[in-house]
SEKOL-675463 format. One record per residue (C-alpha): x, y, z; residue number from 1; residue in three letters. Coordinates in steps of 0.02 Angstrom, whole numbers, plus 32768, in hexadecimal, padded with zeros to 4 digits. Example, Ala and Ser with C-alpha at 12.3 -4.5 7.8 and 13.67 -1.06 7.14 Angstrom:
2
- 8267/7F1F/8186/1/ala $
- 82AC/7FCB/8165/2/ser $
# end
This chain:
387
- 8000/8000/8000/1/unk $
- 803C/80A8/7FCA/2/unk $
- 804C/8144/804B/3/unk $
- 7FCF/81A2/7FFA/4/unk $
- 7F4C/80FC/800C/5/unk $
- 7F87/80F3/80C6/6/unk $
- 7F74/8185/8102/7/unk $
- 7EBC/819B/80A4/8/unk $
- 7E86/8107/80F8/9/unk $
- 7ED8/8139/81A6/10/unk $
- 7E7D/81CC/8193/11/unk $
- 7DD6/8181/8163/12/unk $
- 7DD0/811E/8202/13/unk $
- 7E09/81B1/827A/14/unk $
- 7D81/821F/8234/15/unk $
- 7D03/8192/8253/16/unk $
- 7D3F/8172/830B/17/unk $
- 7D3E/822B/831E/18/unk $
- 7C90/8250/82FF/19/unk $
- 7C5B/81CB/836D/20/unk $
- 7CB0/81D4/83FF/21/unk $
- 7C7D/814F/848B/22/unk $
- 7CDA/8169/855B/23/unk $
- 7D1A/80EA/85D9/24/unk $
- 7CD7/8039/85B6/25/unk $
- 7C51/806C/8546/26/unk $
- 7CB5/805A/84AF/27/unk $
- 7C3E/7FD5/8458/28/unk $
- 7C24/8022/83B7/29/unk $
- 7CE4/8057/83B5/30/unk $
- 7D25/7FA9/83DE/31/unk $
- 7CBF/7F52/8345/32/unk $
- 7CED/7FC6/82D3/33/unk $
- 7D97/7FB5/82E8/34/unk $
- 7D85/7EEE/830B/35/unk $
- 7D33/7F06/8256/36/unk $
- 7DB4/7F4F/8206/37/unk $
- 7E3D/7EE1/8253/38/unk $
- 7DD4/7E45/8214/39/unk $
- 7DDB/7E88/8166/40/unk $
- 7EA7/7E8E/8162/41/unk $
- 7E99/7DC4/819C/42/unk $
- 7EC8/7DDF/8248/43/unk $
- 7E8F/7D6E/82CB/44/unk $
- 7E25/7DD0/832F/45/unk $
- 7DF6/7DCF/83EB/46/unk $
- 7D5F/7E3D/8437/47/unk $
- 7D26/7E65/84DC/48/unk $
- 7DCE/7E6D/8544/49/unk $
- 7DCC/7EE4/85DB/50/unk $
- 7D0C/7EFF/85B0/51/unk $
- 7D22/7F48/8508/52/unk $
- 7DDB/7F2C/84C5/53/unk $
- 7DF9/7ED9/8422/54/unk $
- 7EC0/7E78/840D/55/unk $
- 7EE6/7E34/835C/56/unk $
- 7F61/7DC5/8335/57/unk $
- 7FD0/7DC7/82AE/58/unk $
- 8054/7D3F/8278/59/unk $
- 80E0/7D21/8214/60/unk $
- 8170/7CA7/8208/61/unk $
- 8192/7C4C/82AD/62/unk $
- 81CB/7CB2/831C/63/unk $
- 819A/7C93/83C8/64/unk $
- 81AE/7D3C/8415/65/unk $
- 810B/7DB2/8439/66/unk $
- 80F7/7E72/8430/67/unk $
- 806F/7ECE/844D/68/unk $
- 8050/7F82/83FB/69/unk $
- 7FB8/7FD1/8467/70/unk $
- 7F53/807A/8443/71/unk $
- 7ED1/80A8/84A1/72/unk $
- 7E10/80E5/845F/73/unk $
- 7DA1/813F/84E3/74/unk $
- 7D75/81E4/84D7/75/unk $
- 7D53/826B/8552/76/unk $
- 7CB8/82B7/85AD/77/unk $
- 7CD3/8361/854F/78/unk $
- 7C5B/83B5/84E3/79/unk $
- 7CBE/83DE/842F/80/unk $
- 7CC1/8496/83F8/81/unk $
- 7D2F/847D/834E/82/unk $
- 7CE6/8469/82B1/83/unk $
- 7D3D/83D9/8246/84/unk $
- 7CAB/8390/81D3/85/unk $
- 7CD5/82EF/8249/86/unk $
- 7CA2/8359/82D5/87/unk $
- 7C54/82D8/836B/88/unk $
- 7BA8/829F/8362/89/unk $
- 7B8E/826E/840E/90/unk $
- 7B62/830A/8486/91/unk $
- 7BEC/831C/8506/92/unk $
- 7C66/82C6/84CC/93/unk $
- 7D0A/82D1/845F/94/unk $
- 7DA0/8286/842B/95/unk $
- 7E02/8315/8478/96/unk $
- 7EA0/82B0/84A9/97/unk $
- 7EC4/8256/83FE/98/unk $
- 7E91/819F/8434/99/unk $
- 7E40/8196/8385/100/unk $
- 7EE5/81C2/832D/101/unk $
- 7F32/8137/8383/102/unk $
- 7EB6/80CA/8369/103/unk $
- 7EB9/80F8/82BA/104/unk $
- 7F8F/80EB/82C4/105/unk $
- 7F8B/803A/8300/106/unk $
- 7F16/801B/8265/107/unk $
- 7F7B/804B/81FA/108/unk $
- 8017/7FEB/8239/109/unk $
- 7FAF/7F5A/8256/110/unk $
- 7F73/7F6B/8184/111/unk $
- 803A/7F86/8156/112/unk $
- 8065/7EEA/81BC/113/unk $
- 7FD6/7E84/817A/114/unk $
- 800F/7EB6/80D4/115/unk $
- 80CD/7EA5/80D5/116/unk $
- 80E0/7E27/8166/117/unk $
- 81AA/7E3E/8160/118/unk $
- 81B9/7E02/821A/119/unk $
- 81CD/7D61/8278/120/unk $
- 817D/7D3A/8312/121/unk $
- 80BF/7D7E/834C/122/unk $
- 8084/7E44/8351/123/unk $
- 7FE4/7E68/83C1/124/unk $
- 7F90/7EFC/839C/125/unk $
- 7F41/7F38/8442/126/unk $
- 7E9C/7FB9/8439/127/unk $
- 7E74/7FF5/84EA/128/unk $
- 7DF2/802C/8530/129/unk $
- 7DDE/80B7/85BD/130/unk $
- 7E7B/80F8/85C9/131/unk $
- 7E41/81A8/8608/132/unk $
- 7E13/8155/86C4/133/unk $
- 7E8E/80F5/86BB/134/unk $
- 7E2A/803B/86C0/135/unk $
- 7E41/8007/8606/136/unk $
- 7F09/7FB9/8620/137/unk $
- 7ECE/7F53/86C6/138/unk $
- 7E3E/7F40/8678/139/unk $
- 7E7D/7EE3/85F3/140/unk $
- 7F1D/7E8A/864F/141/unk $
- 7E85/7E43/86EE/142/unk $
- 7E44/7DF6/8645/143/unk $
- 7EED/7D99/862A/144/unk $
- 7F2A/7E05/8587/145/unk $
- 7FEA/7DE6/85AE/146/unk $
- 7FCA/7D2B/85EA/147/unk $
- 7F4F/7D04/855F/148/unk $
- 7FA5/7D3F/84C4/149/unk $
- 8062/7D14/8512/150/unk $
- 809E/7DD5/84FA/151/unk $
- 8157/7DDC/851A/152/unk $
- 8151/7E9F/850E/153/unk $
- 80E4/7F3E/84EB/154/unk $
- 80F9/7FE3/8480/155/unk $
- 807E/8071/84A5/156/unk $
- 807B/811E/8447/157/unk $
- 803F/81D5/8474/158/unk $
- 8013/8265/8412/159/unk $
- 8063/82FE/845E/160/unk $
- 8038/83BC/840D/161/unk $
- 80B6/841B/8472/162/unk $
- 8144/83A4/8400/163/unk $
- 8157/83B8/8358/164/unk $
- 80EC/8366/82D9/165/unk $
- 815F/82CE/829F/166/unk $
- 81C1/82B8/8330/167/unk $
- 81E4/821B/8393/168/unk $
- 8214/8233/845C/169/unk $
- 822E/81AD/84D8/170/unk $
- 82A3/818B/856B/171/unk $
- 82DA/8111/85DB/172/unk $
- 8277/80F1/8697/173/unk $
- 81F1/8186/86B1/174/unk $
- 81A6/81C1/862E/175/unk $
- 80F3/81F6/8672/176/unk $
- 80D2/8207/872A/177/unk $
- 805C/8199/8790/178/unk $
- 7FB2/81E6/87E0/179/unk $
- 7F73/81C4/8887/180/unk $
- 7EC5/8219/88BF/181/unk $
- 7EB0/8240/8975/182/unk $
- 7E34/8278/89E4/183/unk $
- 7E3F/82B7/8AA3/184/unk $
- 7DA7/82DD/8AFC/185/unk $
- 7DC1/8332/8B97/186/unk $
- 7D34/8341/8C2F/187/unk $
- 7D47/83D6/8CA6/188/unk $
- 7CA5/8423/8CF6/189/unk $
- 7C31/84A4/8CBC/190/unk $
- 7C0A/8540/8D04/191/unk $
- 7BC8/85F1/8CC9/192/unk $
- 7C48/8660/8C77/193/unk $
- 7C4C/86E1/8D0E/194/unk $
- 7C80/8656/8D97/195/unk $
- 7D21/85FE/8D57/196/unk $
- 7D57/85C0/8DED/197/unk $
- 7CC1/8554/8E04/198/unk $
- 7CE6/84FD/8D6C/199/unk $
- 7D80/849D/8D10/200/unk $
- 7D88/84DF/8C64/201/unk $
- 7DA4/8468/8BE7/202/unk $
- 7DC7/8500/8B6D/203/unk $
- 7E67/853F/8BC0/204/unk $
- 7E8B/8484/8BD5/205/unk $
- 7E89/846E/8B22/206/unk $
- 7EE7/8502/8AFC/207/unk $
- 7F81/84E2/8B67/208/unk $
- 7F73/8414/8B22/209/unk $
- 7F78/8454/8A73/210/unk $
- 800B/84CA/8A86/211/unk $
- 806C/843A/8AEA/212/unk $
- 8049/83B6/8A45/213/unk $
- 80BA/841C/89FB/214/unk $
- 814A/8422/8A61/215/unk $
- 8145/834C/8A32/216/unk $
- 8187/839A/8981/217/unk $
- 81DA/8438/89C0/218/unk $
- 8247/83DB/8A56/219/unk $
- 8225/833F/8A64/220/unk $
- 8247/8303/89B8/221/unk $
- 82EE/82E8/8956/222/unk $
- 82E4/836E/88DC/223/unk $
- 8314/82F9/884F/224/unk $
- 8285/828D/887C/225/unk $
- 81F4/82E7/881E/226/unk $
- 8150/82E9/8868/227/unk $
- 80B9/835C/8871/228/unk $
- 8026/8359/88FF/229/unk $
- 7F83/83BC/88B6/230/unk $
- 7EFB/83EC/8914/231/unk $
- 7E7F/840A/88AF/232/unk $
- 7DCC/8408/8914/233/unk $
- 7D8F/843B/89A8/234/unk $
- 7CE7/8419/89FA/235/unk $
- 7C92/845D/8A93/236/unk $
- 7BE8/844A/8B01/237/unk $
- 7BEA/8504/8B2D/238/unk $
- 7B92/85AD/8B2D/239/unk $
- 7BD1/8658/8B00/240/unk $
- 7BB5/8669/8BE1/241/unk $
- 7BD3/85CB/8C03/242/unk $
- 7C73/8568/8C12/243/unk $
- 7C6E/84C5/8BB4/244/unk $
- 7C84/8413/8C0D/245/unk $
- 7CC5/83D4/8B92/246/unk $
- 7D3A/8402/8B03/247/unk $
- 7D6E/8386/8A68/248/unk $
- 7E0B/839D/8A0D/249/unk $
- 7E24/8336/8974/250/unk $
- 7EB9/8330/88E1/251/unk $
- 7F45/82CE/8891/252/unk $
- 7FF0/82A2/8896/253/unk $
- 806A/8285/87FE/254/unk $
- 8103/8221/8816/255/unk $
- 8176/81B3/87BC/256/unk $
- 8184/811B/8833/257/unk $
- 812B/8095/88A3/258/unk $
- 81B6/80CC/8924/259/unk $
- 8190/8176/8913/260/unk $
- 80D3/8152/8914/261/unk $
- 80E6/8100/89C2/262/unk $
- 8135/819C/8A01/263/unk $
- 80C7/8224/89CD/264/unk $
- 8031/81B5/8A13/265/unk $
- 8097/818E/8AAF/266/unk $
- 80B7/8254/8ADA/267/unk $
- 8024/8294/8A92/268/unk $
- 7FBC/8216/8B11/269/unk $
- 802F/8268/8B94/270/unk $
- 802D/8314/8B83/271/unk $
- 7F6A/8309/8B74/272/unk $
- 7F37/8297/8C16/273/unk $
- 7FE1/8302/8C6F/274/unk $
- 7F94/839F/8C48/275/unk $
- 7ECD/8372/8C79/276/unk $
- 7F0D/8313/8D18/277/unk $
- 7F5C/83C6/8D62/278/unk $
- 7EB2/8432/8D46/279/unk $
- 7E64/8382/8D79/280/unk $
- 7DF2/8360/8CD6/281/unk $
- 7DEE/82C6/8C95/282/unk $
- 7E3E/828D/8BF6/283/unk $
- 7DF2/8216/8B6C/284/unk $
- 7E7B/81E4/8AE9/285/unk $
- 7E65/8188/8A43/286/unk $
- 7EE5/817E/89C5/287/unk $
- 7EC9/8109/891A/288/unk $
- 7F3E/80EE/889A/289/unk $
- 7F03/811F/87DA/290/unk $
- 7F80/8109/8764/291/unk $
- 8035/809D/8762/292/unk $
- 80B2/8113/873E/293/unk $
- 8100/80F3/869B/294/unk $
- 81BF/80CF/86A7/295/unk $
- 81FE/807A/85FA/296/unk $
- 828A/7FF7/85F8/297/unk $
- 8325/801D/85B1/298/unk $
- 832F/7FA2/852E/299/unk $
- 82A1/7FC9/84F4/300/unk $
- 82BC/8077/84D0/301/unk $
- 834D/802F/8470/302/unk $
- 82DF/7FC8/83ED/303/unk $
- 8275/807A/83EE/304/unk $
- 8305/80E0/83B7/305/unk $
- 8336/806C/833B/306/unk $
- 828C/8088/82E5/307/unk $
- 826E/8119/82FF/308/unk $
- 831A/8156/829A/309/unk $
- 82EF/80F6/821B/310/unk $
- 822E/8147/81EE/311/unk $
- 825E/81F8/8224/312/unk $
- 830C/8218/822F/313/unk $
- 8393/8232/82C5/314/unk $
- 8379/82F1/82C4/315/unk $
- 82AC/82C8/82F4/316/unk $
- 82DE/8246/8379/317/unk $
- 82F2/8279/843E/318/unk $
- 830D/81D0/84AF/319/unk $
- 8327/825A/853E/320/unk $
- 829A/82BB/852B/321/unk $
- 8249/830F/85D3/322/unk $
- 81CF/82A9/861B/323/unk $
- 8116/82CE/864E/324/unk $
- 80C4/82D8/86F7/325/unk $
- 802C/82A6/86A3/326/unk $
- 7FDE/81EE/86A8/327/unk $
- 7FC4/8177/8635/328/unk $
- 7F96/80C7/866D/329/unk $
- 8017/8079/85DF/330/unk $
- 8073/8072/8675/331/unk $
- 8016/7FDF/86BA/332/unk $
- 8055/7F71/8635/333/unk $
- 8114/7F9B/8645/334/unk $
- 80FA/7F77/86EF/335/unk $
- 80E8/7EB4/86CC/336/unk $
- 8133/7EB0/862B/337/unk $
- 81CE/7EFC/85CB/338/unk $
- 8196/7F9C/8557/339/unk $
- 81A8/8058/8533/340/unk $
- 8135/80CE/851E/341/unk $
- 815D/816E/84A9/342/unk $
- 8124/821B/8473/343/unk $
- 80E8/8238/83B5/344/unk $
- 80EE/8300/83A4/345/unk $
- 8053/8337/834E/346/unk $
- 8083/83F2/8356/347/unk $
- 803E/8455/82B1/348/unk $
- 809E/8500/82E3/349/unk $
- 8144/8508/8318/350/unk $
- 8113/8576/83A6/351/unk $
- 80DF/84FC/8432/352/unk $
- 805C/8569/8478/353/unk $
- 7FFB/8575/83DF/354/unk $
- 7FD2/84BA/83D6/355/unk $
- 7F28/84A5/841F/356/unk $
- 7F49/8429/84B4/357/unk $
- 7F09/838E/84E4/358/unk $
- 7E55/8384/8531/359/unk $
- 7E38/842D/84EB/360/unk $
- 7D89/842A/84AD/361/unk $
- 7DCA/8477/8410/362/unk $
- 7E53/83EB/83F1/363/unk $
- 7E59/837F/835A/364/unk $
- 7EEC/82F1/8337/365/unk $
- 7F62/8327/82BB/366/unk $
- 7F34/82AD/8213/367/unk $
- 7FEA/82DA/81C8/368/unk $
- 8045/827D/825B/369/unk $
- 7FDF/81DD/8237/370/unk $
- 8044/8190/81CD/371/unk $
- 80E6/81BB/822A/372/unk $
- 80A1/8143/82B9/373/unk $
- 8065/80B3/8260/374/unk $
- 8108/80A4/8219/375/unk $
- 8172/80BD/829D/376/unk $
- 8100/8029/82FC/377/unk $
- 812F/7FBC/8250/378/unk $
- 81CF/7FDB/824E/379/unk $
- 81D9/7FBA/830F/380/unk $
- 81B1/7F20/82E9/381/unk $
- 8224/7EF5/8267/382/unk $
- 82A2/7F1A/82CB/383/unk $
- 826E/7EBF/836C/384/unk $
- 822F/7E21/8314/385/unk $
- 82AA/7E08/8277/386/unk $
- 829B/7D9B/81F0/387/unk $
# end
C-alpha cells in the first residue's frame, strides 16, 4: 500500500471514531468497528477483553517471541466546540485527547504488517478501553491479556502538541508520573461565627494541614525526586456565621515511583491526623492509588530508538526527552512486563503555545502525524522480531 492510500484510509477511520466518540467502558460501538476492520486485514480477532478491548493477532514465520503494540480509544466527558465536518455526534463528549488517532495509528500499522508481514515471531495489536480513569490497562490485564496471548513485551504511543509534529521522544525509567487521589475529612465542632472558642474549626485546621502537605515536597523530599501534592477541592458543612464541623479537602499526587508513592501517603497521613490531634478534631484519611507510574525499561527504549531513526531521522529523535507529571495507565503494563512508552509530537506551529492542548474542547488530532506512527510501530517491529 502506497503512502498516499495509507494515510487516506488512516484518516477515514479517525474521522469516523471522531464523530462518535464513546467514554470509559462504554466503547461498544468503537470496539466493533475496529474489531471490523481488523477482521478484514485477516487478523485473528479477540473481543470483549477488559469489558470492551479488542487484541488481534498477527503471525508470521516462527518466531516464538510476543509484542504487544497498545493504543487506547475512550473519549472524554467534554462537550466539542471545533468545527471539523467530523465534528462529535454524541452531546458531551469528544475525542479531545487523540485516543482516536491512535486508534486509527495502530490501524494503520496493523494494515502495513498484515500486508508486508517482514517479521518473525507474533505482533498483538492491543485497543484499550478507558484509559482516561485509568481502569482500561487493569482492566484488560484482570482479564489475563499478558497471560492469554503470551506477550513478552509492550509498546505504547502518545500524541503530544507542545512537540513538534514528526517527532519521536522517549527515555529510559519515568516517563509520566503516577496519580494518587486523596481525601482527608477532618471533624472539629461547630459553633456560630462570633464564639470561636466554643468551637474547633475545621477551617483553620485545614488551612494549616494544607500549607504543611507542602513542606513533604518543599523539605521533606530529595529535590531530585519529583513529586507534586495538589489540592484541588474543598468541602464544608458551614454558614457564612457559622463555623463548619466539618471541612473536606480532596486532590492528587504525581510521582514517579511505588517508593515514592509510599512516602507521600506515609507523611501526608501524618501531617493531617498530627495537625487535627493538637486542635483535637478528628482526622478521616483515605488515600487510593489511580494510575502506575510509567517508568520504561532501558532496553526497550533501545529497540525504540532504533526505529524511530530509521522513519524520521536522528535530528527528530530525543531518547532524553523531559518527562511528564501527567498519568497514563500504560504504566500498568511495564509494571509486569518489559516495554516503553513514547511521545509522537503532533505540534502544527512551531511555537508551542499555539498548539491547542490536550482536553481542550477545541482540540483535534493532527491527521499529518498519522502516518509517522504507524510506521514507526512497523518498523518497531521489524526490528524487535527479525526475519
Amino acid at each position: 500500500m502506497n503512502n498516499k492510500e495509507l494515510t487516506a484510509r488512516m484518516k477515514e477511520w479517525r474521522h469516523y471514531l471522531h464523530a462518535h466518540p464513546e467514554t470509559a467502558l462504554e466503547e461498544k460501538m468503537t470496539s466493533e468497528y475496529i474489531a471490523d476492520i481488523l477482521r478484514n486485514m485477516g487478523l485473528e480477532v479477540h473481543t470483549g477483553i477488559g469489558v470492551t478491548g479488542v487484541v488481534a493477532v498477527l503471525k508470521a514465520g516462527d518466531g516464538k517471541e510476543v509484542i504487544g503494540l497498545r493504543a487506547d480509544f475512550d473519549a472524554i466527558n467534554l462537550e466539542e466546540k471545533g468545527e471539523p465536518p467530523y465534528k462529535s455526534q454524541n452531546p458531551g463528549k469528544m475525542h479531545g485527547c487523540g485516543h482516536d488517532g491512535h486508534a486509527a495509528t495502530l490501524l494503520g500499522a496493523a494494515e502495513l504488517l498484515s500486508e508486508s508481514r517482514d517479521f518473525n515471531g507474533t505482533v498483538c495489536f492491543v485497543f484499550q478501553p478507558a484509559e482516561e480513569p485509568g481502569k482500561g490497562a487493569m482492566a484488560m490485564i484482570n482479564d489475563g491479556v499478558l497471560e492469554r496471548f503470551a506477550i513478552d513485551e509492550m509498546y505504547g504511543m502518545h500524541n503530544m502538541p507542545q512537540l513538534p509534529a514528526g517527532t519521536i521522544n522517549t527515555r529510559p525509567g519515568g516517563i509520566g508520573a503516577s496519580e494518587d487521589n486523596f481525601v482527608i475529612t477532618i471533624t472539629g465542632r461547630g459553633s456560630h461565627a462570633s464564639l470561636p472558642h466554643l468551637g474547633i474549626d475545621p477551617i483553620v485546621i485545614a488551612a494549616e494541614i494544607i500549607m504543611g502537605l507542602q513542606t513533604i515536597v518543599s523539605r521533606l523530599n530529595n529535590p531530585l525526586n519529583p513529586a507534586v501534592i495538589s489540592c484541588t477541592e474543598l468541602f464544608t458543612d458551614g454558614a457564612h456565621n457559622a463555623i463548619p464541623t466539618t471541612v473536606t479537602i480532596k486532590g492528587d499526587t504525581r510521582s514517579y515511583s511505588k517508593e515514592m508513592q509510599a512516602f507521600i501517603e506515609e507523611k501526608m497521613r501524618a501531617v493531617s491526623e498530627g495537625v487535627c490531634g493538637i486542635y483535637g478534631a478528628e482526622c478521616q484519611f483515605v488515600y487510593t492509588h489511580e494510575f502506575a507510574p510509567n517508568v520504561n525499561w532501558e532496553s526497550c527504549v533501545g529497540w525504540v530508538e532504533k526505529a524511530a531513526e530509521r522513519v524520521v531521522g536522528k535530528e527528530n529523535v530525543d531518547t532524553d526527552c523531559e518527562p511528564l507529571m501527567g498519568s497514563e495507565d500504560f504504566g500498568a503494563f511495564i509494571e509486569r512486563i518489559p516495554g516503553c512508552f513514547v511521545f509522537l509530537g503532533s505540534g502544527k506551529s512551531k511555537v508551542p503555545s499555539e498548539n491547542v492542548p490536550l482536553h481542550n474542547s477545541l482540540f483535534d488530532y493532527n491527521d499529518d502525524i498519522l502516518e509517522t506512527g504507524a510506521r514507526f510501530f512497523a518498523e518497531l517491529i521489524r526490528i524487535r522480531l527479525p526475519k
